[in-house]
Each structure stands twice: as structure tokens, then as C-alpha cells.
C-alpha positions in Angstrom: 229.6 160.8 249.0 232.8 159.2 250.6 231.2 156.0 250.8 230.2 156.4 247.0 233.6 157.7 245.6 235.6 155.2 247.2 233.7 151.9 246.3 232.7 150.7 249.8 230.5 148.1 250.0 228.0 148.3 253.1 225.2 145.9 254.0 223.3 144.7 256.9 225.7 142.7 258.9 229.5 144.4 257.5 230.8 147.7 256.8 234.1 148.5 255.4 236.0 150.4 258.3 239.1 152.2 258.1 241.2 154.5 260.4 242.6 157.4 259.7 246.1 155.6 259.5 244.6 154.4 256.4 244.3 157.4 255.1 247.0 158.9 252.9 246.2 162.6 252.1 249.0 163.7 250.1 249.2 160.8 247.5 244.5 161.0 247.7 244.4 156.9 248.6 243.0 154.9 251.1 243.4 151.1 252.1 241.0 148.9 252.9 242.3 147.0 255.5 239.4 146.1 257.9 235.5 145.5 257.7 233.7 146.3 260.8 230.8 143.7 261.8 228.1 144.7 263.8 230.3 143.8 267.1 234.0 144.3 265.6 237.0 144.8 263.4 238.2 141.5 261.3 239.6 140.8 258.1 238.2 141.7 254.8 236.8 138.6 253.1 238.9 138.0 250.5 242.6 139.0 249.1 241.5 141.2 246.9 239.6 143.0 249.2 242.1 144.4 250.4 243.6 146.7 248.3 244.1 150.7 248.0 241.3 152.6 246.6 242.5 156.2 244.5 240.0 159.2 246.1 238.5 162.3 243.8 240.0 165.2 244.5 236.8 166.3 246.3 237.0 163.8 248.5 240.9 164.5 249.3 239.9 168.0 250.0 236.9 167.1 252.2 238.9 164.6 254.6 241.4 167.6 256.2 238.5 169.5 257.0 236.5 166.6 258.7 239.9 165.5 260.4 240.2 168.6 262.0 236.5 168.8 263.2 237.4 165.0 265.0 240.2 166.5 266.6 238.7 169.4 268.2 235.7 167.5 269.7 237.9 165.0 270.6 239.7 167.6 272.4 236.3 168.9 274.0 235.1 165.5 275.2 235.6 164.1 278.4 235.3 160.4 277.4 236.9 159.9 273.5 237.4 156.1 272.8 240.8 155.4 271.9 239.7 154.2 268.0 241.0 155.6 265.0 237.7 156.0 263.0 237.9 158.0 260.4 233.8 158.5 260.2 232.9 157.9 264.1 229.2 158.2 265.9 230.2 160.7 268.4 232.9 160.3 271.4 235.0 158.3 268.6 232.8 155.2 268.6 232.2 153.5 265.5 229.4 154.1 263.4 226.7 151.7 263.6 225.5 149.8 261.1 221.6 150.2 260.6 222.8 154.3 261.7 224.8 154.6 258.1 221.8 153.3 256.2 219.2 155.0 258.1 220.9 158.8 257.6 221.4 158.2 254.3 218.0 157.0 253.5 216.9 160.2 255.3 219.0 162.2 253.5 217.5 160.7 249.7 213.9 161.4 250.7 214.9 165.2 251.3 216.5 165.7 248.0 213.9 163.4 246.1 215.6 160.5 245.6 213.3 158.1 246.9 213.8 154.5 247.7 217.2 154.5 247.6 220.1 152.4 249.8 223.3 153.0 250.8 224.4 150.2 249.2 223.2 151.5 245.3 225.9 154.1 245.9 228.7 151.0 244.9 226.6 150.3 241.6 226.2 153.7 240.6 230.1 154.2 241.0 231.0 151.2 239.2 227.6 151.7 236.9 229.4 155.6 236.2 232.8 154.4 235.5 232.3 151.5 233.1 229.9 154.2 231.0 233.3 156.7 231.1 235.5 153.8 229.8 237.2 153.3 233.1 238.7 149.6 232.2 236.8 147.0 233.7 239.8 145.6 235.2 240.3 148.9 237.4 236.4 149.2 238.3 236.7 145.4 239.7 240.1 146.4 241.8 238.8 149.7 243.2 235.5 147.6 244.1 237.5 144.9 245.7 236.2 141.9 243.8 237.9 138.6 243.6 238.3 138.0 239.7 237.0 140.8 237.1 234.3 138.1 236.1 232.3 138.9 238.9 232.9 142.8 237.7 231.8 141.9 233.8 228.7 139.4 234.9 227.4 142.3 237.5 228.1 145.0 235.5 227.3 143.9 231.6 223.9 145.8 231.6 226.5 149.1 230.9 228.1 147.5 228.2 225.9 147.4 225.4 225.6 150.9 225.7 229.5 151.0 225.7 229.0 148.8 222.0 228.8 151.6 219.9 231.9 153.8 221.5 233.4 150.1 220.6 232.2 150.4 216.9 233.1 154.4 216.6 236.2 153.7 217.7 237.2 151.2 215.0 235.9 153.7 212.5 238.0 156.2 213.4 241.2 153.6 213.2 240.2 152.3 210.1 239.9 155.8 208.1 243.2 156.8 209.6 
């Protein structure tokens, strides 16, 4: 749901990766600072990638709890890598990869959802917030794209449903 909620993209070989000093609880944002390939931390891949990402309020309540869990069994464990994952394997190792994918595809089959990848969460987000007239502009920022063309091209399916909000909307100007 994290993953979903703040527009992450994950795929075979990269996963956005971020440390808890990314992490600001108060003000509900995280940067994306990092992407973590199968063997390590590096730069995202472009400018824009990099950016801050607003988190729901559900999410901003769920991270204090999970921080606290970390702690303790970091406390409890003899050998805790010295990382600053915010989502860690266990020990305070990074997740891996193919791990992230396969739990989640485990997790859709139990609550029906089929053939589903981790990766359809970033659609749906984007997919969800075009449909609620979330500006285009701030869908493409929050998913980290270089130029909002690539937003409008991947994402026009939505829009013609979004045509008649459009035409409503002049309506209701016009009979003002």
C-alpha cells in the first residue's frame, strides 16, 4: 500500500529505495533520493526523479508504528546491518528485488486479485488520480517523470472519461 500511495516504480532489475532519513513524519513526505539495483544504492535515473512525494494520511500514520517495530528487533538482534531501510528483509538488509514482487503477488491471489504485479500498483495510482482531477502536472511529479508528456501519452486512456467533467464544467460557467 506504501509502495502504491507513494508512486514508486519497481521492476525487475531497480527498486526505488529510501531510508528512513528520507522520511519526514510531521510534514507526511518522503524523498526519493536513491534506487536500489539488484547489488546497490545509485542515483535515480533522471532529475526529476528525484523529487518529494506527499503521503496519505494513512500511510503517515502507518510509518510510526512500523518504525518502532524496526527498532525493537533491531534492538533484539545480534547482527543488524548498519542501513537505514525504511522496508528491510530482516537483520536490516534490504529487500530483495524478486522478494517485493513475489509477496505481493502472494498476497493478490489470497484476496482474489489474480494476475496482478507490483508494478500495476503505479498505474492504478496515477490511473485513480487523473479520474479525481488531480492535475496531470502533479500526477507526472509525484510519479517522477521527466516531462508531463510522458504522463498525458501513458495515461490518456483516463481522459476521455474525464471529457465530459470537461463539458459539465463549462455548463455550469456558462449559465452563471
Amino acid at each position: 500500500m506504501c509502495a502504491a500511495r507513494a508512486a514508486r516504480r519497481a521492476g525487475r532489475r531497480r527498486q526505488l529505495e529510501n531510508g528512513w532519513t528520507d522520511v519526514d513524519l510531521v510534514r507526511r513526505r518522503v524523498r526519493v533520493t536513491a534506487t536500489m539495483y539488484q547489488d546497490g544504492r545509485t542515483e535515480p535515473k533522471s532529475a526529476r526523479s528525484r523529487r518529494t512525494v506527499a503521503t496519505p494520511i494513512f500511510v503517515a500514520q502507518y510509518l510510526p508504528t512500523h518504525k518502532l517495530a524496526q527498532s525493537e528487533r533491531c534492538l533484539r538482534s545480534v547482527a543488524w546491518a548498519e542501513a537505514d531501510h525504511v522496508f528491510d528483509r530482516g537483520g536490516g538488509v534490504p529487500m530483495l528485488l524478486l522478494s517485493v514482487s513475489h509477496r505481493f503477488s502472494k498476497c493478490a491471489d489470497a484476496i482474489g486479485l489474480g494476475d496482478v504485479r507490483f508494478h500495476d500498483l503505479r498505474h492504478a495510482y496515477a490511473t485513480r488520480l487523473l479520474e479525481h482531477g488531480v492535475h496531470p502536472k502533479v500526477v507526472s511529479e509525484a510519479l517522477g517523470h521527466s516531462s508531463i508528456s510522458i504522463t498525458l501519452d501513458t495515461y490518456s486512456h483516463v481522459m476521455p472519461s474525464m471529457s465530459q467533467a470537461a463539458a459539465d464544467a463549462i455548463d455550469a460557467v456558462l449559465s452563471e
